[in-house]
C-alpha positions, 0 to 999 in steps of 0.5 A, spaced: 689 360 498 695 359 499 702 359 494 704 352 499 698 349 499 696 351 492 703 347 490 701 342 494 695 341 491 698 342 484 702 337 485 697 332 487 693 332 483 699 331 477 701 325 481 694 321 481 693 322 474 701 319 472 698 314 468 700 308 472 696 301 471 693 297 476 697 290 478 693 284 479 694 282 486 698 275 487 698 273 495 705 271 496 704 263 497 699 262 491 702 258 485 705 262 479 700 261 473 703 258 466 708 252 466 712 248 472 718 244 473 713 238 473 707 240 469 707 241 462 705 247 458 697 245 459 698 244 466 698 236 466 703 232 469 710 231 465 715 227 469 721 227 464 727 224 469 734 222 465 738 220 469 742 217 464 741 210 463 743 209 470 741 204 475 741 206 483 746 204 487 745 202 494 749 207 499 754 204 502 754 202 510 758 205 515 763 200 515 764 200 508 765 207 508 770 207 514 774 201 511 774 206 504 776 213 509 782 208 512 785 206 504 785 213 502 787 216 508 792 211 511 799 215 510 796 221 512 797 226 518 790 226 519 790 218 520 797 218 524 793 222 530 786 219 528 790 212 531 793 215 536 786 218 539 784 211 538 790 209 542 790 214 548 781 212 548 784 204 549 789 206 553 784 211 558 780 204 558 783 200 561 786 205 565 780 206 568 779 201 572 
């Protein structure tokens, strides 16, 4: 035999026997065992949700919030162009006739 081929079988066989333990295949979609967001220790549902003694709130309505945007943003270079935009929008349509 050859020293090349030799080596190469030498080397073989010490990486086959390197001792490495075997892992148990998990599919990437499978759930994880052991305890989740919302199961407990055991596996049973657990619904712990604090939010603090707070009751809902309804979001509030467009017009709502447009009327909030104004009072905060009235005085601002942003508002300035913004009522200019809506000027230069009423002026085309009346324009357009």
């Amino acid at each position: 035999m050859k020293p090349a081929r030799r080596l190469a079988i030498a080397l073989a066989a010490a990486l086959a026997g390197c001792g490495a333990t075997p892992v148990e295949y998990h599919h990437a979609g499978d759930m994880k065992p052991g305890p989740g967001m919302l199961t407990g220790e055991t596996g049973e549902k657990v619904w712990r949700i604090d939010l603090g003694g707070t009751k809902p709130v309804a979001a509030p309505s467009e017009a709502e919030e447009f009327e909030r945007w104004k009072r905060s943003a009235a005085g601002t270079d942003e508002y300035r162009e913004f009522q200019d935009w809506r000027e230069w929008q009423e002026w085309k349509r009346r324009n357009a006739r």
